[in-house]
C-alpha positions in Angstrom: -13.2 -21.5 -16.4 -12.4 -19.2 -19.8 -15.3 -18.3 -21.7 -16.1 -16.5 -24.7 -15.4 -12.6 -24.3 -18.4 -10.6 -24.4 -18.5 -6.9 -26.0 -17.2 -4.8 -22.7 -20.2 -2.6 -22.7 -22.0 -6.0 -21.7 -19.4 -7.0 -18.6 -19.5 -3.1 -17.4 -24.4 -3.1 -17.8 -23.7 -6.4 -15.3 -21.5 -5.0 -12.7 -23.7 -1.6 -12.7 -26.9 -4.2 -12.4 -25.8 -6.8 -9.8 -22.6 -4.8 -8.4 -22.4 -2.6 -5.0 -21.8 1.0 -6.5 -18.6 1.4 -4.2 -16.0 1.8 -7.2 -15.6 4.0 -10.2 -13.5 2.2 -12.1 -12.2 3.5 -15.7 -14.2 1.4 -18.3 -11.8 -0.9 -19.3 -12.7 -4.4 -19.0 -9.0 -6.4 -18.5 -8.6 -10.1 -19.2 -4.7 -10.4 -19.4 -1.0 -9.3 -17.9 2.3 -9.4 -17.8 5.0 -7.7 -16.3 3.8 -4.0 -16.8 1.4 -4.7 -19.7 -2.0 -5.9 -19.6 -5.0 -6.7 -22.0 -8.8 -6.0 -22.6 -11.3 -8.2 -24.0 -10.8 -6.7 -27.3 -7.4 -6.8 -27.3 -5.9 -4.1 -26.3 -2.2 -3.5 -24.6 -2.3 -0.8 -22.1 0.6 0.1 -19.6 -0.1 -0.3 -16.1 0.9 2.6 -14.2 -1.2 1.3 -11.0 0.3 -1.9 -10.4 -2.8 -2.4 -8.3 -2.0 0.1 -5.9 1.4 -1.6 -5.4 0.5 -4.6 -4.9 1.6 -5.8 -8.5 5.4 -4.8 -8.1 6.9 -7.6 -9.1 4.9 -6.9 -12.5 1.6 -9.2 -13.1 2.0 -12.5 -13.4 5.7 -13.3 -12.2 6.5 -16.7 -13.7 8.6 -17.7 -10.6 6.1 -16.6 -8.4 3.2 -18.4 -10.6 5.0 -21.2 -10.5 5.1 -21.7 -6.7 1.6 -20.9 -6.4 0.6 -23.7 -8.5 3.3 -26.1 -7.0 2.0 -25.6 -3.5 -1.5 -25.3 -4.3 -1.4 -28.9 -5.9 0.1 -29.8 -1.9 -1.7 -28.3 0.8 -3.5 -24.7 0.7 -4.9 -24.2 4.0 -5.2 -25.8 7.7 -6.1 -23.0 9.4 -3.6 -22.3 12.7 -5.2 -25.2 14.6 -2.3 -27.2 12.7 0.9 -26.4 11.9 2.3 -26.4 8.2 5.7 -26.9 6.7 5.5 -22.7 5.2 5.3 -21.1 8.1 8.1 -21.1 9.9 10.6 -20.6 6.4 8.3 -17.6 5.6 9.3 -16.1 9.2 12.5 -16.7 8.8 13.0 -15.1 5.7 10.9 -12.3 6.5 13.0 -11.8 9.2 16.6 -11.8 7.6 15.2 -9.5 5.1 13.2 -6.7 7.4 15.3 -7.2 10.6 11.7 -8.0 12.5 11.9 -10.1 15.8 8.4 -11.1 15.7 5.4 -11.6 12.7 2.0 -11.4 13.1 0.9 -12.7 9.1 -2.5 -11.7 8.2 -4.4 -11.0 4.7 -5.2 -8.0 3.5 -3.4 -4.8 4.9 -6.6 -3.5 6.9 -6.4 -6.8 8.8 -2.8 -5.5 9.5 -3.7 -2.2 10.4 -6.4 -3.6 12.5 -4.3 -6.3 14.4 -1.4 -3.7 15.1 -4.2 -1.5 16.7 -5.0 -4.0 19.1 -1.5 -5.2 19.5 -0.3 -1.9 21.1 -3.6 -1.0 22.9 -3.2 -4.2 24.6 0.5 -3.7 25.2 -0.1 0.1 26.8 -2.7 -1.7 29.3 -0.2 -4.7 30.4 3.2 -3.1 29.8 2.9 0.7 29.3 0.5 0.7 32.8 -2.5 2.9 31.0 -6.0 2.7 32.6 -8.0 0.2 31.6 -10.1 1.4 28.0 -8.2 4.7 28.1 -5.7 3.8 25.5 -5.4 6.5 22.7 -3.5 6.1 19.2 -2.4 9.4 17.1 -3.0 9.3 13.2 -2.1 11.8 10.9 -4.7 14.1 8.7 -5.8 12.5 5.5 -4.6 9.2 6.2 -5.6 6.0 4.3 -5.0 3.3 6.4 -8.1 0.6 5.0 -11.4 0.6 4.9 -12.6 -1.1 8.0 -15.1 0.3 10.0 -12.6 0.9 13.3 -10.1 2.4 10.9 -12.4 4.8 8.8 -13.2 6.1 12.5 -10.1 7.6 12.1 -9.9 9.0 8.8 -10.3 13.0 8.0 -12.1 12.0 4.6 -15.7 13.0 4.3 -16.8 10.3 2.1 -14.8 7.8 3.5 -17.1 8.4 7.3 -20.8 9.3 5.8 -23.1 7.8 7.4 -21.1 4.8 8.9 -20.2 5.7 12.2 -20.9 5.5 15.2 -17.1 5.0 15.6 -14.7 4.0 18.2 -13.2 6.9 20.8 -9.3 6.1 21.5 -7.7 8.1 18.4 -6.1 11.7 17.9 -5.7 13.5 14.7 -2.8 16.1 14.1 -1.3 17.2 10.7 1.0 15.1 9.2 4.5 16.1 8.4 4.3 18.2 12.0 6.3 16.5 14.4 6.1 19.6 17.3 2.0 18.6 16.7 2.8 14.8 17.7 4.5 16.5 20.8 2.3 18.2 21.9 -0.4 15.8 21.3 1.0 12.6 23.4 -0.2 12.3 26.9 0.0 9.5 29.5 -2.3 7.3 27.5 -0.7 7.5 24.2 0.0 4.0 23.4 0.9 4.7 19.4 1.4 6.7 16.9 0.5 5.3 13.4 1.4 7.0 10.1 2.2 6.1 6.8 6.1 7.5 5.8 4.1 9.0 2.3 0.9 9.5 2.2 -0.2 7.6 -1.0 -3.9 7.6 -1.4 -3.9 11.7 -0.2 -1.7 12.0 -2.9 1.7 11.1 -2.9 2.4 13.3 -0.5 5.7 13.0 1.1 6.6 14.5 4.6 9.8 17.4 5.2 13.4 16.0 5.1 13.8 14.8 8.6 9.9 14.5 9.8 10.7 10.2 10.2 13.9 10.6 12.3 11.8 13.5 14.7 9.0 11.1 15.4 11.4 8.4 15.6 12.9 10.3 18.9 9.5 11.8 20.1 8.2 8.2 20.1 11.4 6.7 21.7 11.6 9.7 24.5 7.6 9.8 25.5 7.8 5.4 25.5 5.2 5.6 22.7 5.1 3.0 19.6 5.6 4.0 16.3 3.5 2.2 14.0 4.3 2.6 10.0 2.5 1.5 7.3 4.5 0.5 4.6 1.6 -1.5 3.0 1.9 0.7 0.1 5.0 2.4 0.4 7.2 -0.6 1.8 8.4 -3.9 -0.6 10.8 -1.9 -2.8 7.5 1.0 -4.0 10.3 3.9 -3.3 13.1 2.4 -4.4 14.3 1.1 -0.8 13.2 -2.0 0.7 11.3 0.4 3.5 10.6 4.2 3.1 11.8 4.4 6.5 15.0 3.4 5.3 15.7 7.3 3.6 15.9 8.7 7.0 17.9 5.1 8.9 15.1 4.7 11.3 13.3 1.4 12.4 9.9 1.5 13.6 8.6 -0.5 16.7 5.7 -1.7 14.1 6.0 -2.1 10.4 2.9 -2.6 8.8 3.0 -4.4 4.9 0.7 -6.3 2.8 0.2 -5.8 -1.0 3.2 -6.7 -3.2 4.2 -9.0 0.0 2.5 -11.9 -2.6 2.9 -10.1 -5.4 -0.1 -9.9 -6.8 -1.4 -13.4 -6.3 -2.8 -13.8 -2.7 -4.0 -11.3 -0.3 -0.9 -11.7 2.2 -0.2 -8.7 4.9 1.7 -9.1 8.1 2.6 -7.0 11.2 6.4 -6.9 12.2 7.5 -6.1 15.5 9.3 -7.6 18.5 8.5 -9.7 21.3 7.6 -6.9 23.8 4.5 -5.6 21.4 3.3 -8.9 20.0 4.3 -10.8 22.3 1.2 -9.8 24.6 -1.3 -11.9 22.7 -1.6 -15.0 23.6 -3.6 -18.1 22.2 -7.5 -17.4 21.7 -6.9 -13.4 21.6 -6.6 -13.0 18.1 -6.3 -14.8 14.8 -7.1 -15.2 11.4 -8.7 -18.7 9.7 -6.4 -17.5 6.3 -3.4 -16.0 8.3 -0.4 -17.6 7.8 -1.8 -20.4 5.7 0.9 -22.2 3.6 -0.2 -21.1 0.2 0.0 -17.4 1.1 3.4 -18.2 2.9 5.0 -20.1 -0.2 3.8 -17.2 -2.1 5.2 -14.7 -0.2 8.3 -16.4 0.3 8.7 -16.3 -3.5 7.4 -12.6 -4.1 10.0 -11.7 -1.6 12.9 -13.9 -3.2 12.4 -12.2 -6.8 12.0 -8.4 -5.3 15.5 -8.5 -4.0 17.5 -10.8 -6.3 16.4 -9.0 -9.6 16.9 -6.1 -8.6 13.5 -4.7 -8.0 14.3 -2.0 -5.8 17.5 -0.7 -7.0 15.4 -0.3 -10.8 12.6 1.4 -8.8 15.0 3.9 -7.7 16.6 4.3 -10.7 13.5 4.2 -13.1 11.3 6.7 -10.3 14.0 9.2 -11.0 14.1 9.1 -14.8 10.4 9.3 -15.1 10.1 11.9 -12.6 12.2 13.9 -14.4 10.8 13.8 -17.3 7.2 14.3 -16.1 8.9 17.7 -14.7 9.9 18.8 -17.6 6.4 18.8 -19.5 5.5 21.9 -17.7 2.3 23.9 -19.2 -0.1 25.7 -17.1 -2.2 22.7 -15.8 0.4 21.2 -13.8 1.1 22.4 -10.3 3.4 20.3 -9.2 5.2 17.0 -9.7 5.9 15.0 -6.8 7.2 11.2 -6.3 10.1 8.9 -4.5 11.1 6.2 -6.7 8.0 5.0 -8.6 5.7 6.4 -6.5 5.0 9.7 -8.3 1.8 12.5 -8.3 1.2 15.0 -10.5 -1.0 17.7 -9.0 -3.3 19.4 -11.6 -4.9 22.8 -11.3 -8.2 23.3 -9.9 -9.3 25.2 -12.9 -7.7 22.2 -15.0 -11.3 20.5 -14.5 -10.1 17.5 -12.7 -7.5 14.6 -12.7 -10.6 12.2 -14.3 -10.4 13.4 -17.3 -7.0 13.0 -17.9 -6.5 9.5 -16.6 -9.3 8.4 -19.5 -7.5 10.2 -21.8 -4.4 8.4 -21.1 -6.1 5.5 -21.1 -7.3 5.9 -24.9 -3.6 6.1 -25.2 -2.4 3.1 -23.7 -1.6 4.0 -19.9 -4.1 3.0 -16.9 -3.6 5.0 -14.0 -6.1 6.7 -11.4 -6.9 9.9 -9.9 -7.4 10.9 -6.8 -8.4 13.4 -4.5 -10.0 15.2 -7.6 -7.2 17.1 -9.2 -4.1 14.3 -8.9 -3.0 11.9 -10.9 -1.0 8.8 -9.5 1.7 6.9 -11.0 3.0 3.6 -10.0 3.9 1.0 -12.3 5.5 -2.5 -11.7 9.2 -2.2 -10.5 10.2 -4.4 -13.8 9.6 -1.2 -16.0 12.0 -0.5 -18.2 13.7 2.7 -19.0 12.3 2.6 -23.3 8.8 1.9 -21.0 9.2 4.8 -19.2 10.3 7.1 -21.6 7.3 6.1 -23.9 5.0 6.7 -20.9 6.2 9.8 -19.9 5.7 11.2 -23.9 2.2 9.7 -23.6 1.7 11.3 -20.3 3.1 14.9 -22.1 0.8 14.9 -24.6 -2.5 14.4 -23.1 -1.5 17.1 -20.5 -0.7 19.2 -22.6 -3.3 18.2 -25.1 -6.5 18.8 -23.0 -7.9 22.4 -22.4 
């Protein structure tokens, strides 16, 4: 129900009152979007240059997607899996024409994927692999971000993420990422997985040496250990290909993706494998009452449809490289480096440069939203519908507040 706006200095004293203190969001109070723009309550047109941390790719507020959502939502939304539903079974199949997966697991958000591949391939390394009963072990990589689950922050490397929440589950082994002699010499008997994402996004776009996928790809294969990618954030046309993956030809044995899977609309995530991983669960081992339901299938379905045939990816690739480009060639002393693969782009900022916060609230008093992290790096990630006049205006934007700030 639409009310009347209030001042956002009154929306931001309520969420500080009667809101967990877990986000530090910039202090812009939105009420509109579409395609790469969206609105405050006063008005104001900003470009998004977070497309929700990917999960906005197909820009906000698709119309075909919209449209779908309130066509089958007038139908049937949910029936849980106790029942089946007429959604379903298109949504695997087109899943599976476009990724090339032999089996889906569909879940919600991408922690539930995360979490579900986890037990997926312990559970396959007891009944197929032959490892010991509870002696399973999964490598990660350092600095990971794989959710926010308590059995996946277990594994992270990031102080703040762990404080005072464990105790945590044993079973996981951390080695650098990028350092494929590491994930050598780190598998042993009861290595069931290896689980890595094919950039690192939340560490900071931070993208592994040419050739690091197809070496795992072959340590994996040779030492009969799963490799499990998340392409939650990465995957759906982010880097300009349908998967990362796809830069270096290799397929995983689990492919991890969730965000702009519904565009936007619906938290939709799903695990994609083959028979031989997922197909050791069996009825009552696992399940989800929103998984697969057939408004987040007819969602997806259509999320999926308007990624490929208008030309999503193909303008991610093209549009990534223009504005990386151009964000190179602001140079000044602040910047240490530009880094990106289609639009999924970092700039890294000097230490001395007094943080990346600053700068992202500048560029918001500009017109661009987009977020730091890790202290001194900026993201940026717009919707794969920008345009190349919308990138070039960013980029100028982007220019002058770098440069601008001392």
């Amino acid at each position: 129900m639409n009310s009347s706006p209030r001042p956002p200095e009154d929306y931001i004293a309520v969420e500080y009152e009667l809101g967990a203190h877990n986000y530090k969001p910039l202090d812009v109070v939105l009420t509109r979007g579409e395609g790469v723009w969206v609105w405050d309550v006063e008005g104001n047109r900003y470009l998004d240059c977070l497309a929700a941390y990917s999960a906005v790719n197909q820009g906000h507020c698709h119309p075909k997607i919209l449209e779908t959502m309130m066509h089958q939502a007038k139908r049937l939304t949910l029936t849980s899996r106790a029942f089946r539903n007429d959604q379903l079974a298109p949504f695997y199949e087109e899943v599976a024409e476009l990724t090339g997966a032999h089996k889906i697991l569909p879940m919600n958000s991408g922690a539930e994927a995360v979490e579900s591949a986890v037990k997926a391939v312990r559970k396959w390394g007891y009944e197929v692999k032959g490892v010991p009963p509870g002696q399973a072990e999964i490598i990660v990589a350092a600095n990971n971000f794989h959710g926010r689950t308590l059995g996946i922050v277990g594994f992270s490397t990031d102080p703040v993420a762990r404080h005072n929440f464990g105790p945590f589950a044993p079973g996981f082994v951390v080695i650098p990422f990028g350092d494929s002699e590491a994930l050598r010499q780190a598998i042993t008997p009861n290595t069931v997985a290896f689980l890595v994402e094919p950039i690192q996004g939340e560490a900071g776009v931070i993208i592994p040496p040419d050739g690091y996928l197809r070496e795992i790809r072959d340590i994996c294969h040779e030492h009969g250990v799963t490799l499990i990618l998340d392409e939650i954030q990465t995957g759906l046309g982010r880097t300009g290909k349908l998967f990362a993956e796809e830069y270096e030809d290799v397929e995983a044995d689990v492919t991890l993706v969730g965000k702009a899977l519904s565009g936007g609309f619906y938290p939709v995530s799903a695990v994609l494998s083959n028979q031989e991983i997922l197909g050791v669960l069996r009825p009552g081992e696992h399940g989800s009452t929103f998984g697969g339901n057939p408004l987040a299938c007819a969602v997806a379905r259509t999320a999926l449809k308007v990624l490929v045939e208008e030309g999503m990816i193909d303008n991610a690739r093209e549009m990534g490289d223009r504005f990386q480009a151009l964000l190179e060639g602001i140079g000044g002393d602040a910047i240490v480096d530009v880094r990106g693969r289609g639009l999924m782009i970092a700039i890294e900022l000097h230490a001395e440069a007094g943080g990346a916060r600053r700068y992202t609230e500048a560029l918001k008093d500009r017109g661009i939203l987009c977020k730091e992290t890790h202290t001194n790096t900026i993201r940026f990630a717009p919707p794969l519908v920008i345009t190349a006049d919308q990138v070039d205006w960013a980029a100028s934007e982007i220019a002058a507040v770098v440069g601008g700030i001392s």
